[in-house]
C-alpha positions in Angstrom: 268.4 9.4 180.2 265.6 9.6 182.7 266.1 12.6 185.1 264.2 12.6 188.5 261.1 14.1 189.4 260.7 17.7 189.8 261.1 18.5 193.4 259.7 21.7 195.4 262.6 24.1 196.6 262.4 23.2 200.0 262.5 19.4 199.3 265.6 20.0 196.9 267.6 22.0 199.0 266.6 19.6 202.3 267.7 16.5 200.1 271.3 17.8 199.0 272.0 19.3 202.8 271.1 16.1 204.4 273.9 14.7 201.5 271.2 12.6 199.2 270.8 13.6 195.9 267.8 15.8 194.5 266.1 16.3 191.4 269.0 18.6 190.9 271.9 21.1 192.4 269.8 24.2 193.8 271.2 27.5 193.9 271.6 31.3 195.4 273.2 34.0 194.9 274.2 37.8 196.5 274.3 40.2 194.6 275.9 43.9 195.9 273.5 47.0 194.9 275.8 47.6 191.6 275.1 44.2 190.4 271.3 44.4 191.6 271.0 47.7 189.7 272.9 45.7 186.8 269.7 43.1 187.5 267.0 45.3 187.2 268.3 47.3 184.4 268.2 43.6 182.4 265.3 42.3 183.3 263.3 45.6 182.7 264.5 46.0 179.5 263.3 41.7 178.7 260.3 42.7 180.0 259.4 45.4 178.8 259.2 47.3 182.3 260.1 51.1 182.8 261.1 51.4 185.6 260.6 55.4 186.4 256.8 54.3 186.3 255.6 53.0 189.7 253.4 50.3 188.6 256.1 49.1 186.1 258.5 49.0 189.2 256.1 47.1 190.7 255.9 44.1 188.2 259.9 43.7 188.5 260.3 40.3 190.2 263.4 39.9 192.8 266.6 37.9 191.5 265.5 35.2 193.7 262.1 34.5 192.2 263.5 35.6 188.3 266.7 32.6 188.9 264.8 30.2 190.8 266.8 30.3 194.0 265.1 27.7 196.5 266.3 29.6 200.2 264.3 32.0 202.2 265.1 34.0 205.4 263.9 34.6 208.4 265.0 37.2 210.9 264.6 38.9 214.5 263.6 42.1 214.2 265.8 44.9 214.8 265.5 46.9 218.2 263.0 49.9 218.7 266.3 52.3 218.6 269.8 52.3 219.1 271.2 53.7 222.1 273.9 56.6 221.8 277.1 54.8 221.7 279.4 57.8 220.4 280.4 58.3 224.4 281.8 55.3 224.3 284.6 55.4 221.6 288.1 56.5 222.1 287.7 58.8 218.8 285.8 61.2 217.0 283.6 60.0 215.1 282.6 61.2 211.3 278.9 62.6 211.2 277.9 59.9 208.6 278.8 56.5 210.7 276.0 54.2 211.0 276.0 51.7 214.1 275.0 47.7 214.8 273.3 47.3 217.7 275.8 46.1 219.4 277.8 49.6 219.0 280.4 48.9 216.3 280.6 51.8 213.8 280.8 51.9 210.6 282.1 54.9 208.5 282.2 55.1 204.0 284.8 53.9 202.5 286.1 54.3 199.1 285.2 51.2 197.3 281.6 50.2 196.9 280.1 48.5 199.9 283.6 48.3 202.0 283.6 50.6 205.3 286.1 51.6 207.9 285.8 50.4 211.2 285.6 51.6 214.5 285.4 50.1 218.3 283.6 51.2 220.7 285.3 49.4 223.8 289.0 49.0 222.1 289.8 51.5 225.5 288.3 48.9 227.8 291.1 48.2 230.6 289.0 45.5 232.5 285.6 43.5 232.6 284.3 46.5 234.7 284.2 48.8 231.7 281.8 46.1 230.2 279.1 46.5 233.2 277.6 49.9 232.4 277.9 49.1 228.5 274.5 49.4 226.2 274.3 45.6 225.2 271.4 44.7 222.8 268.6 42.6 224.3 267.0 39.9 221.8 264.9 38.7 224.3 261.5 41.0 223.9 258.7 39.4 222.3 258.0 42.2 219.3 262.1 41.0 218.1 261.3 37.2 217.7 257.2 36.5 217.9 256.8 37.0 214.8 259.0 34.3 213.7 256.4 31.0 213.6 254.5 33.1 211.3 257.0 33.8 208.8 258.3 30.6 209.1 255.3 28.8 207.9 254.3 31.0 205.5 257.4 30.6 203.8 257.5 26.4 204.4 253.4 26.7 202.8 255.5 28.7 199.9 257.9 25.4 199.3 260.6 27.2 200.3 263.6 25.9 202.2 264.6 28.7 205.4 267.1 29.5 207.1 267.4 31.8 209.9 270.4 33.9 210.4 272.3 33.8 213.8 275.1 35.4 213.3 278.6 35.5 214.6 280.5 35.6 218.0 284.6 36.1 216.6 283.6 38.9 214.4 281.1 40.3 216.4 284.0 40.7 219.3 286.7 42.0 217.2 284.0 44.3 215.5 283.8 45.8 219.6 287.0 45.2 220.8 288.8 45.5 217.9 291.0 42.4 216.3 294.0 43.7 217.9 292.8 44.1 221.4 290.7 40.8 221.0 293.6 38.7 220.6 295.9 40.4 223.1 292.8 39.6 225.9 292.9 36.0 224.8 296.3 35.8 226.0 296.6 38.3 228.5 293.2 39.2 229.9 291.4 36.0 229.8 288.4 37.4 232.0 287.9 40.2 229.8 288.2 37.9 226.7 285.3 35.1 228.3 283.0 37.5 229.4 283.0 39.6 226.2 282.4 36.1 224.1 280.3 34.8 226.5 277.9 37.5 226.5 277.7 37.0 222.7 277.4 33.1 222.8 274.3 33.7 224.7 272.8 36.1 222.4 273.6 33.7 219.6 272.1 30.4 221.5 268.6 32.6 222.6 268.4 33.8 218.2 269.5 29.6 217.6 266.6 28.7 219.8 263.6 30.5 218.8 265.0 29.9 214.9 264.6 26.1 215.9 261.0 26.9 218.1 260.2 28.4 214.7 260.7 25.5 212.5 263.4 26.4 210.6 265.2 24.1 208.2 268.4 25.7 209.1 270.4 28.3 211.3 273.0 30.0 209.5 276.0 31.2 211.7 279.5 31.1 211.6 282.6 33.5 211.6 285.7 34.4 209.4 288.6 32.4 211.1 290.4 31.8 207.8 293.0 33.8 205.4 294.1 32.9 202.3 296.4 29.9 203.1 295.8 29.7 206.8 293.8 30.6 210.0 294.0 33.7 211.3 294.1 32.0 215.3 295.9 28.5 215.5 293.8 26.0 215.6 294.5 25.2 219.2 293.1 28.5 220.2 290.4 28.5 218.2 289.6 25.2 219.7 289.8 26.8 223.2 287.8 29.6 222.4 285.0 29.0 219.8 284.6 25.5 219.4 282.7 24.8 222.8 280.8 28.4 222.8 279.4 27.3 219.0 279.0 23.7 219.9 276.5 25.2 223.5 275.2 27.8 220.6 274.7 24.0 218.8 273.4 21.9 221.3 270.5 24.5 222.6 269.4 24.9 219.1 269.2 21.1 218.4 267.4 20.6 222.0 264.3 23.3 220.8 264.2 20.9 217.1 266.7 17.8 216.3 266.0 18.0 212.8 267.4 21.4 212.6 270.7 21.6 209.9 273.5 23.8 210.8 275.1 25.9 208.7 278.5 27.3 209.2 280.2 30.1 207.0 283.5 30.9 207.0 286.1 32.2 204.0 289.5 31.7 203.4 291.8 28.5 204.6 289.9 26.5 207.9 290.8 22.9 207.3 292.6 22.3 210.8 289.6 22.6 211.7 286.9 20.7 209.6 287.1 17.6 211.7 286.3 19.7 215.2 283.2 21.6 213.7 281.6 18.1 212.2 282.6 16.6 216.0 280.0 19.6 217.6 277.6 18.9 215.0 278.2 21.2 211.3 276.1 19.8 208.7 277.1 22.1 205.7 280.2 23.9 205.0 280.0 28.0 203.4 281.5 29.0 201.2 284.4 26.6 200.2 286.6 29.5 198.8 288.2 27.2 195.9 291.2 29.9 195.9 291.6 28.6 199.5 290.6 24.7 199.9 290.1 22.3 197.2 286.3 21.5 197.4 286.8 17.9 195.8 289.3 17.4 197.8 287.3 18.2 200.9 284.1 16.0 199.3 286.5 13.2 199.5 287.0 13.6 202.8 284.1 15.0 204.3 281.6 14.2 202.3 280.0 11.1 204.1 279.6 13.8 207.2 278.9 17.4 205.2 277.4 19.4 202.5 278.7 21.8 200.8 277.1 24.8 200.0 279.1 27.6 197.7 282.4 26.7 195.8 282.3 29.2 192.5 284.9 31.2 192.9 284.3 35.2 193.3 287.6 36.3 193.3 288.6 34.3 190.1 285.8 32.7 187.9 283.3 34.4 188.6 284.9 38.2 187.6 288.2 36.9 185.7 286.6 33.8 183.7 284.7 34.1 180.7 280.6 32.9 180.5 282.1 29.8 179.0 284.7 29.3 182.2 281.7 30.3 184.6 280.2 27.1 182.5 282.7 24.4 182.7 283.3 25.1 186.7 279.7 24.7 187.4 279.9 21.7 185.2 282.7 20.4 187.0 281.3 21.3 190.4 278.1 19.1 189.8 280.1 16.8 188.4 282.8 16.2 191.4 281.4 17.8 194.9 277.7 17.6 193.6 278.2 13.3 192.8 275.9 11.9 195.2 274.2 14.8 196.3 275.3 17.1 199.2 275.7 20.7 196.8 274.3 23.8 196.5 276.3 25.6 194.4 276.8 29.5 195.1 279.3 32.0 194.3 281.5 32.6 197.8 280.7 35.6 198.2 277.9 38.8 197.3 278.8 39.3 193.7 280.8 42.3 193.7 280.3 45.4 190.3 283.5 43.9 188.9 281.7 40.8 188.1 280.4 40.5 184.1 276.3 40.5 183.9 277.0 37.8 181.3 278.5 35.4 184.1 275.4 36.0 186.2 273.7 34.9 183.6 275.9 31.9 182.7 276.2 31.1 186.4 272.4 30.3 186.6 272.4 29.0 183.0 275.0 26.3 183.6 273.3 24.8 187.2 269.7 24.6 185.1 272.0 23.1 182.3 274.6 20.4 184.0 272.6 20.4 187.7 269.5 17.2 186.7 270.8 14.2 188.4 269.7 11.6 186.4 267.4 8.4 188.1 
């Protein structure tokens, strides 16, 4: 059987996103910093590397170069310093939080990489407490110049990138709080629109100068969906997010209409699939399989999106054996990769409960059953 020839990573990834087929299914991965000590600890010890000695350490190549993942970043840079945003919350907060720019805090938790969280405006009584509010600017040159640059080094390297936008639901909730979020969308309208419209602005300036920049893709999205349903009704998701990320949509396709768009949520968001490939999705993240049936939703969909994830990370991939890990990639290629349109991915960063033997079979199994043949 005569298999198709080799493609660079950019090429393969651009080919199955714009739902042709490749050479073969490309891949990625995220690992937590358990799983990437769990990485360098292997591939240290195949190599030969100790990695107490600095010029050892040195030789240790990233997981993205060692498994052949094909997608690159690029990024704004962060600002010059964060403003103090302890006056602003309602509580006291612990001496080790850490804070995004926009002011949410962050505190340990006590599992791994999960924090508590805390919101800076949950006592906000009107849009007025909003005014005098430290919001982030993107906008300076030394946050975004640099991105051309990046960019086409990375495109020289073969690489397909992606620049990362972010999120306007979460990034709310993560202020507001979920609670108070909602409860404006009902009751305080103004305050609801002009907290989400301050953020759809950000995200449309970080969509633009991705797209000035020549990226391949922007990736954005937020987590709308539970386990079996949404966490809004469809209808007011509809009202609220689907015109802010189909503006966020339409500036970024203005600055370069080849741009993909890339849209991640978890859980349970069929209702609505149809609305986000009407404002113009291209490829669907993660496709939690515990949630929505990814063949199902190539059957569909899959004449209008690409599907990027599907491997299961809170069943296969820490419950299943390597052989398991094996015949679900199989059967992903097989199903939602038949025509093209896959990148296969676990659904989420790979958490320490996850066997370094089904990292390994993970990437073993897409090299193995991923060739499309000619």
């Amino acid at each position: 059987m005569a298999t198709r020839r080799e493609m660079t990573p950019h090429d393969r990834v651009r080919t199955a996103m714009s739902r042709r087929v490749p050479d073969r299914v490309p891949k990625t991965a995220g690992f937590t910093a358990t799983v990437e000590e769990r990485y360098q600890q292997h591939v240290a010890a195949e190599l030969g590397l100790d990695l107490s000695k600095p010029e050892d350490a040195a030789k240790l190549p990233g997981a993205a170069g060692y498994f052949g993942m094909e997608v690159r970043g690029a990024g704004f840079r962060g600002p010059e310093a964060l403003p103090d945003f302890r006056p602003f919350f309602q509580e006291d907060l612990p001496d080790n939080a850490s804070f995004s720019e926009y002011g949410a805090a962050n505190s340990p938790g006590t599992f791994y990489h999960f924090t508590r969280r805390h919101y800076p405006l949950a006592g906000a009584g009107s849009v007025a407490d909003y005014h005098g509010y430290p919001w982030p600017d993107f906008t300076p040159p030394r946050r975004h110049e640099h991105l051309q640059a990046d960019v086409a080094r990375l495109l020289q390297g073969g690489w397909y990138v992606q620049g990362g936008v972010g999120h306007i639901f979460e990034n709310a909730w993560q202020i507001r709080g979920m609670e108070d979020l909602f409860e404006d969308m009902i009751l305080r309208p103004d305050m609801a629109t002009f907290l989400l419209d301050r953020l759809t602005e950000d995200r449309a300036f970080q969509a633009r100068r991705y797209a000035e920049a020549g990226c391949d893709s922007i990736g954005c999205g937020d987590d709308v969906g539970m386990q079996d349903r949404m966490m809004m009704s469809p209808a007011m998701w509809r009202e609220w997010f689907k015109p802010r990320w189909a503006y966020v949509w339409q500036v970024a396709r203005k600055a370069n209409p080849d741009l993909q768009i890339w849209y991640h949520s978890d859980g349970y968001i069929e209702p609505i699939i149809p609305d986000l490939i009407e404002i113009g999705l291209d490829i669907l993240n993660p496709v939690q399989p515990e949630c929505m049936d990814p063949v199902k939703l190539k059957r569909e969909y899959g004449d209008r999106l690409a599907f990027w994830g599907c491997v299961g990370t809170q069943t296969v991939m820490p419950f299943g054996t390597p052989q398991k890990v094996r015949e679900t990639v199989k059967w992903l290629v097989e199903t939602v990769g038949d025509g093209g349109g896959l990148l296969l991915a676990p659904t989420h960063v790979l958490e320490p409960d996850v066997p370094w033997e089904n990292v390994l079979a993970f990437f073993e199994a897409v090299e193995r059953y991923g060739r499309y043949a000619e």
